[in-house]
N, C-alpha and C positions, 0 to 999 in steps of 0.2 A: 598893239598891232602885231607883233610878233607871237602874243598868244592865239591870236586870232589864225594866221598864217600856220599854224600848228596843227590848229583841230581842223581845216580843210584840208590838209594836207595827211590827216589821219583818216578822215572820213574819204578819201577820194582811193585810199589802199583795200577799204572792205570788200570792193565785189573781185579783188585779186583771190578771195579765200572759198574753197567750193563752201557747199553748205553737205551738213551731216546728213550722211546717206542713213535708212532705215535698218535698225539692226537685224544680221541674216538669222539671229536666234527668234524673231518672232513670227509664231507661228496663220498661216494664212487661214482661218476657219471657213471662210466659202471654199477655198479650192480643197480643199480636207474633208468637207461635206457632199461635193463633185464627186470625189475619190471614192467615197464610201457609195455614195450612189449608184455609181459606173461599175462599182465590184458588189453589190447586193444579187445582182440576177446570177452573176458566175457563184459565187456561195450560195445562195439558193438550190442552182443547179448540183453542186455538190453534193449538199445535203439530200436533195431527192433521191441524186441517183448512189448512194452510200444507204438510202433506206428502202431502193427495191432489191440493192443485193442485198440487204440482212432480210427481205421479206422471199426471197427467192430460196438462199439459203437456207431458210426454216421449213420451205415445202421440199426441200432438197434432203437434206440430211435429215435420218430417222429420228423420232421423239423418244424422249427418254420420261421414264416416272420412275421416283423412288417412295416406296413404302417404307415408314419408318415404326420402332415401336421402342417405347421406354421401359426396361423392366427391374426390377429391385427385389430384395431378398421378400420373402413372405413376412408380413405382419404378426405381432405376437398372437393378435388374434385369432388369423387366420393358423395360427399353429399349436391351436389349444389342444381341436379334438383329437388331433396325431398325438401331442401330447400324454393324452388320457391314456391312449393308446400304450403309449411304450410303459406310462407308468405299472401296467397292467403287467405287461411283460417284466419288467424290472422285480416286482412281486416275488418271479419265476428264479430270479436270481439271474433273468439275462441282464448280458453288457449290450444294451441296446443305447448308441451314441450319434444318435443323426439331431444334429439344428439346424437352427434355418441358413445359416452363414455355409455351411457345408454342402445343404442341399440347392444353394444356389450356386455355389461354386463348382461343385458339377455340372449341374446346366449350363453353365457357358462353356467351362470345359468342353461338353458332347456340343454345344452347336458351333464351338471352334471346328470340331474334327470335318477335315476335307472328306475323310472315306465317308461319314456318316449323312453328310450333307451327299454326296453321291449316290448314294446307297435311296435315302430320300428322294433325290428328283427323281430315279432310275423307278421306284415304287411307286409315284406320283400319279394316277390318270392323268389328273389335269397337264402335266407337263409334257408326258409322253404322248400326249394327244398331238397336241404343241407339235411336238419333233417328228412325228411319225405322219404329220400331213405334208412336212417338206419332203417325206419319201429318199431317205439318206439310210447309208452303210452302218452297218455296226461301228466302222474306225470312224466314221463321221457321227454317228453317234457319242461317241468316247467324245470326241472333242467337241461335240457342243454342249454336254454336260459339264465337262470340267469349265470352256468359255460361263455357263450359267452360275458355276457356282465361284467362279472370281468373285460374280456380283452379289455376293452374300457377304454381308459388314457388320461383325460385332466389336463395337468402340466402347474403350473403358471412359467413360463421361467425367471420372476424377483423373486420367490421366496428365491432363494436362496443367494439372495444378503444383504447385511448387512441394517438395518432399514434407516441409515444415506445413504448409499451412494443412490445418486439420479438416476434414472434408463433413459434410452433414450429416450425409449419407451416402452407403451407394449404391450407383446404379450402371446402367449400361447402355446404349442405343443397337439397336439390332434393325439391318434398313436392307433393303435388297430393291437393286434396279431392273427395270424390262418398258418392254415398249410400249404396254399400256399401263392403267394405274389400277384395273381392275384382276393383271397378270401379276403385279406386283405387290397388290395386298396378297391375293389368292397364296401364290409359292411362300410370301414370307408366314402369314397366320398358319398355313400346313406344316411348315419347317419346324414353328413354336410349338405344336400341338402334339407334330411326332417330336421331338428332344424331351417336352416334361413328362410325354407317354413312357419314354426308356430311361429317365432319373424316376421317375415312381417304380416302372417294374426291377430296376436296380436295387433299389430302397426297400420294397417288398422280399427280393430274392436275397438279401443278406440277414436281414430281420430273419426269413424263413431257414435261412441254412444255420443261423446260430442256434435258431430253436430246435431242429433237428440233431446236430451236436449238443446241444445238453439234454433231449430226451435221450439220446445213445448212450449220454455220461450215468445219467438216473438210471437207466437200466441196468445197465452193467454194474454201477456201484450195488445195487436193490440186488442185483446175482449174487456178487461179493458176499455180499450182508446174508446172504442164504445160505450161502456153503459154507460159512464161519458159524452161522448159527445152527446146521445141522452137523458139524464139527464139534461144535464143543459141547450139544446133545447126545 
């Protein structure tokens, strides 16, 4: 009897004890799906109006194209018949010393030069057409040549490679920007075509002045050789 008197008397204490509430860590997926619902038109709307001002912007601010070009030393091949060339002169007894490493290396030398690149748009039709339909000043002139030729970029292509590591070869990118893409081939293929114009007539003009000094030296030795040998006749 007294066990008996025991377990009613334990069973009649249980409903003193709440029951376990649902834990605040789990998460509700209908009302998190609600959520997401109720905020899909406001992100929507976001995103719309985030893509008519980047489509506004684009009719807004000017377009830009850049022309690029990759250029590298001459091929052996391509530097035979020059080759043949100097041989002929060496013959002569000239010190005739141009390769290909040297005569590329002037090339970008002159299309580094700001004056030269000036001097070029300034001689350009096509660019001066350009400038002279906006009907501006000589001093507005000045400053929109120099503004043009900012955008003229010769990049060493191995610059960025670590001192140690050995490069293949090399080369260079030469790129120039303007408002169309047919402004921007046009100035940069004329800039390439006048710079190798004045390393060839460079290249000719020293070739020609060494050969001049030693036809002066042949002479005058050839006089020498004449008054000694009408001397000792």
């Amino acid at each position: 009897m007294s066990s008996l008197n025991i377990k009613q008397g334990s069973d009649a204490h249980f409903p003193d004890y709440p029951l376990a509430s649902p834990s605040n860590n789990e998460i509700d997926l209908l009302n998190l799906i609600s959520v997401l619902w109720r905020a899909k038109k406001t992100v929507m709307a976001v995103v719309f109006a985030f893509a008519c001002a980047g489509l506004l912007i684009s009719f807004i601010l000017p377009q830009k194209w850049t022309s690029a070009a990759v250029v590298t030393p001459p091929e052996p091949v391509q530097w035979q018949e020059l080759e043949k060339t100097f041989t002929k002169l060496r013959v002569l007894d000239l010190d005739i010393k141009i390769d290909r490493t040297e005569a590329f290396n002037l090339f970008i030398k002159k299309f580094q030069s700001v004056s030269l690149l000036e001097e070029y748009l300034r001689s350009s039709p096509y660019v001066m057409d350009q400038l002279k339909e906006a009907k501006i000043d000589e001093l507005d002139l000045h400053r929109a040549i120099v503004a043009l030729s900012e955008k003229m970029k010769a990049v060493d292509d191995n610059a960025s490679k670590k001192k140690d590591e050995p490069s293949l070869y090399t080369s260079w990118t030469l790129s120039f920007t303007a408002p169309t893409s047919k402004e921007a081939q046009t100035v940069l293929s004329g800039y390439i075509d006048y710079i190798s114009a004045l390393v060839v007539k460079e290249s000719i003009e020293n070739v020609r002045n060494k050969l001049e000094i030693k036809t002066q030296f042949e002479k005058e030795k050839l006089a020498q050789d004449r008054i000694k040998n009408e001397k000792s006749t």
